[in-house]
N, C-alpha and C positions, 0 to 999 in steps of 0.2 A: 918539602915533604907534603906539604899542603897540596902543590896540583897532581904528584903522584896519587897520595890517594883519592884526588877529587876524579883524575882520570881513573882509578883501576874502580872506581865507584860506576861513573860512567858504561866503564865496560861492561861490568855484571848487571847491569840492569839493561843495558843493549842485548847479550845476550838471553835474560830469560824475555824480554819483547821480541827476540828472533825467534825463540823457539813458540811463543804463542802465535807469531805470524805464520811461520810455520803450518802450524795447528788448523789454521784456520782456512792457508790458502788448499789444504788437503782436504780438507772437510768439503770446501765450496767447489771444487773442483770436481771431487766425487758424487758431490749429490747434482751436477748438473745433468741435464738428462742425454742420450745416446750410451752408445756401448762401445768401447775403443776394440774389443774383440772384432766386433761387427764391422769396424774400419780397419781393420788388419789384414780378416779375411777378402774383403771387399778389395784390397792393392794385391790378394795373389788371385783374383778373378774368378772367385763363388767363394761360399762357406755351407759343408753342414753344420748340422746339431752335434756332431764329434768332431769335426776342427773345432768347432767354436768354444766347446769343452777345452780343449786340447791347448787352445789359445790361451784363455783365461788359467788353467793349470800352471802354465809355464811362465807368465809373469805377476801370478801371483793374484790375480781379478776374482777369484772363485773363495779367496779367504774374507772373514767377516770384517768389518769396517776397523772394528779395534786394531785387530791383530796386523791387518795391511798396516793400521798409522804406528803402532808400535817397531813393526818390522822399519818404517821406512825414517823414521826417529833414529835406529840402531846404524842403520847404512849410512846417514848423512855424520853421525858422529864420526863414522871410520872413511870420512870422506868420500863412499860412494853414491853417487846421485842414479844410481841406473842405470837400464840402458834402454834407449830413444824405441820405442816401438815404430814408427816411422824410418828413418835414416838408419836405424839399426845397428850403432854404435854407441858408447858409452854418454852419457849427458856430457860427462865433465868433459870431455875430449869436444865435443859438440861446441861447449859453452866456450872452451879457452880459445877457440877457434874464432869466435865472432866475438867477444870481448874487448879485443884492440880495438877494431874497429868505430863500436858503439863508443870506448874509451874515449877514442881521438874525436870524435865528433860532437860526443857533449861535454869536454872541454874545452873546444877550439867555440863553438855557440857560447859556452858560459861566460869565456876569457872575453869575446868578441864584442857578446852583450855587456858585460861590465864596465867593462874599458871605454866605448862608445856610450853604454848609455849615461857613468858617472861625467864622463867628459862636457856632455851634452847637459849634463843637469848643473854642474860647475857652472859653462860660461852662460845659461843662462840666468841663475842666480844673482850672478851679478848684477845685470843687468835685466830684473824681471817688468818690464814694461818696454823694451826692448824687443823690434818687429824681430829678431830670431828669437827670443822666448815663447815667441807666439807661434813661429813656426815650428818649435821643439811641440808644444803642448797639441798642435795640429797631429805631428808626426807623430807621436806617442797615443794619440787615440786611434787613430788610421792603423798602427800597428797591433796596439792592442787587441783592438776589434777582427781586426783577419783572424780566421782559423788559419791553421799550420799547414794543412793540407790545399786547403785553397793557394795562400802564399807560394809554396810550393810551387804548383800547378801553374802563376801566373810566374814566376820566375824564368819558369819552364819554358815556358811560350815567346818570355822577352829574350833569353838571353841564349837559348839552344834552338830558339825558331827563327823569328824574326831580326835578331843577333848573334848568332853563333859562336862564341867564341868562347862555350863554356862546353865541358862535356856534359850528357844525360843520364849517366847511371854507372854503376859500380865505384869500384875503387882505384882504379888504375890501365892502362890499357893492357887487353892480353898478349900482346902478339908483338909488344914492345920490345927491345934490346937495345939498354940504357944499365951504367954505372948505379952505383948506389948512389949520388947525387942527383942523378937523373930522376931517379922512381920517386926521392923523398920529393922534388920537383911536382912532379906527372899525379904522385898521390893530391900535393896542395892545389893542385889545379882541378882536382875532380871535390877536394872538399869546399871547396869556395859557395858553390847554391847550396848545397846540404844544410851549411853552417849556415848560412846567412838566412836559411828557411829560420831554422829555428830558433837562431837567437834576435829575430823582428821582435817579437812578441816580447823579450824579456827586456831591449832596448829600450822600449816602452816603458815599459814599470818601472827601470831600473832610473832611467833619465827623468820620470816626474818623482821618485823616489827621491833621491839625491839630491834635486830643483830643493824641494820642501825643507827637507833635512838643513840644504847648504844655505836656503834663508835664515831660519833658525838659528844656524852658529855665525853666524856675521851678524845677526842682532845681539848676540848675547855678551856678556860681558867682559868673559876673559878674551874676546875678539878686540874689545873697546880698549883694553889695558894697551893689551900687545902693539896695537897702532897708536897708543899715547906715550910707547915706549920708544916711537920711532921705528919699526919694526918696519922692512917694506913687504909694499902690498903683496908681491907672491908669498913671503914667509908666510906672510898673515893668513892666507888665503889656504896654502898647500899642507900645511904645517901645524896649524891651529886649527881653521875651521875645519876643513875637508876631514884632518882624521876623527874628528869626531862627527863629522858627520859621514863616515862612512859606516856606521856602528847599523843605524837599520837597512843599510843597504847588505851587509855581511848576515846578519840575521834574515832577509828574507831570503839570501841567495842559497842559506842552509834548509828552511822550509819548502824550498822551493824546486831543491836538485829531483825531486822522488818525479816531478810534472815535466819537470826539463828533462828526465830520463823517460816518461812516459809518451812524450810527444816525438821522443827518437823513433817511435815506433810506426808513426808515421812517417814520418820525413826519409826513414829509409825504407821505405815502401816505394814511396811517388820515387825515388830515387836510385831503389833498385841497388841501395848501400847495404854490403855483406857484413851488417852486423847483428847485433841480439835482437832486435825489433823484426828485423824478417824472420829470423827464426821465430819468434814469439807467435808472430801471424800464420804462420807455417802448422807449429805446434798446436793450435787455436784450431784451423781446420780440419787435420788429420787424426783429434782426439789422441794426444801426444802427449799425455799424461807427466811421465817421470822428465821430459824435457822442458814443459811449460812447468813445472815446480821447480827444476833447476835450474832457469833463467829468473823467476822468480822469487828465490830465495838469493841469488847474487845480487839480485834491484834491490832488496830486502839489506842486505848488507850493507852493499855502497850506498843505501843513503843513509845508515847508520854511522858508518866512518866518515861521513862527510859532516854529517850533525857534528861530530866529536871536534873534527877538525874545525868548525865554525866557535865551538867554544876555546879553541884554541888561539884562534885570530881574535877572538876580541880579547887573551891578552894580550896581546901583542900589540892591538889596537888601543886599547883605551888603559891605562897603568893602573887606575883607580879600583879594575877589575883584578890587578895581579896583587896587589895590596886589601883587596876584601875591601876599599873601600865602597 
């Protein structure tokens, strides 16, 4: 009874921070300067002073600030996001389209980085004066320190130029004719640089994260029992330290989804991957108003679901947390 209402607590306060995000990302958006009329006209090749009327008339531009945020309050309740003044179909049709995509890719990064970086902070801990400790702590700044774009770029150069054995852009080949085992195949082969762009950087943190963490509970006490109890070393190690020291590695990965979602937006850029980050760039240029708040307000979401899910794993994780200890 307790984590239901701790979750349905959760949720209401998720959603009134959505609707101020909301708020806010409409407000900043509208007082940037240019005039998306002005870019409407300008992709049918001239505009008068009665198109440009006639533009703003029709999607709503010519009404006062309120009344636009109130109107567009009312449409997102009854699930309409608009529709794209650019590409000139509805947002949400827009948004479902490129969603997968960005889905699969800051998953397969997160999973990536996780798994490698906890791995890597594990067996150096053990062993922290140990010449691969040292080469973790190497790795982990080196990666840190790269921008995602640059990374990118040099990926690009190793393994589609002077290696070729990866492809350079999109999501799959066009022109292919392949099984449904095949594409799922042809798809992992085009996410391999994508993912690997962008989960370097979280490898990093994640693996000096964990390193830190996994010294800590192999010093601490209920570690000292378990091995006085006879316990072998991997229980000890897998089972006692590690799930607690997985506690601030779980916690930063929830703080941390909203920049791993924001850096997709490069990566599928240099990458030329059909998901919400080229749209976002797209949107950005062409003063694309109701599509850059409806990608927006989806990033807005998912990392609020994913917040929720992170308080969920640490019960799971830590028992002390299901018992309110």
């Amino acid at each position: 009874m307790t984590i239901a209402f701790g979750l349905l607590r959760r949720i209401l306060n998720a959603c009134l921070l959505l609707a101020i995000v909301v708020a806010l990302n409409f407000t900043l958006i509208h007082a940037a300067p240019g005039d998306p009329a002005e870019v409407i006209a300008g992709e049918m090749g001239g505009a008068t002073a009665e198109i440009l009327a006639e533009i703003r008339a029709r999607y709503g531009l010519d009404q006062p600030f309120t009344v636009q945020l109130g109107a567009y309050f009312g449409r997102i309740i009854q699930g309409d996001f608009g529709y794209s003044f650019y590409f000139n179909e509805p947002v949400l049709s827009l948004i479902l389209q490129r969603l997968p995509a960005t889905l699969l890719l800051v998953s397969a990064a997160l999973g990536l980085s996780v798994i490698v970086g906890v791995v890597m902070g594990v067996i150096s801990a053990r062993r922290p004066r140990h010449i691969f400790s040292h080469i973790v702590t190497a790795i982990s700044l080196a990666g840190y320190s790269a921008p995602v774009f640059w990374t990118g770029l040099m990926l690009l150069l190793l393994f589609a130029s002077l290696w070729p054995i990866f492809p350079t852009s999109g999501m799959s080949r066009v022109a292919a004719s392949y099984g449904p085992f095949g594409y799922v195949l042809d798809v992992a082969h085009h996410l391999i640089l994508p993912a690997a762009t962008l989960a370097i950087v979280y490898v990093a943190q994640y693996s000096r994260l964990s390193r830190t963490a996994m010294i800590d509970a192999l010093d601490a006490d209920y570690v000292r029992t378990a091995r006085a109890k006879g316990l072998g070393e991997g229980r000890v190690v897998f089972k006692h330290a590690l799930r607690n020291a997985l506690i601030p590695v779980v916690t930063v990965v929830g703080l941390q989804f909203g920049q791993l979602f924001a850096g997709a937006v490069l990566v599928e850029t240099v990458y030329a991957w059909p998901g919400m980050g080229r749209l976002v760039y797209e949107s950005i240029l062409r003063r694309d108003y109701p599509t850059l708040l409806g990608v927006l307000f989806f990033s807005a979401v998912l990392v609020m679901v994913v917040n929720i899910l992170t308080d969920l794993v640490y019960r799971l994780i830590d028992p002390r947390i299901r018992t309110g200890g």
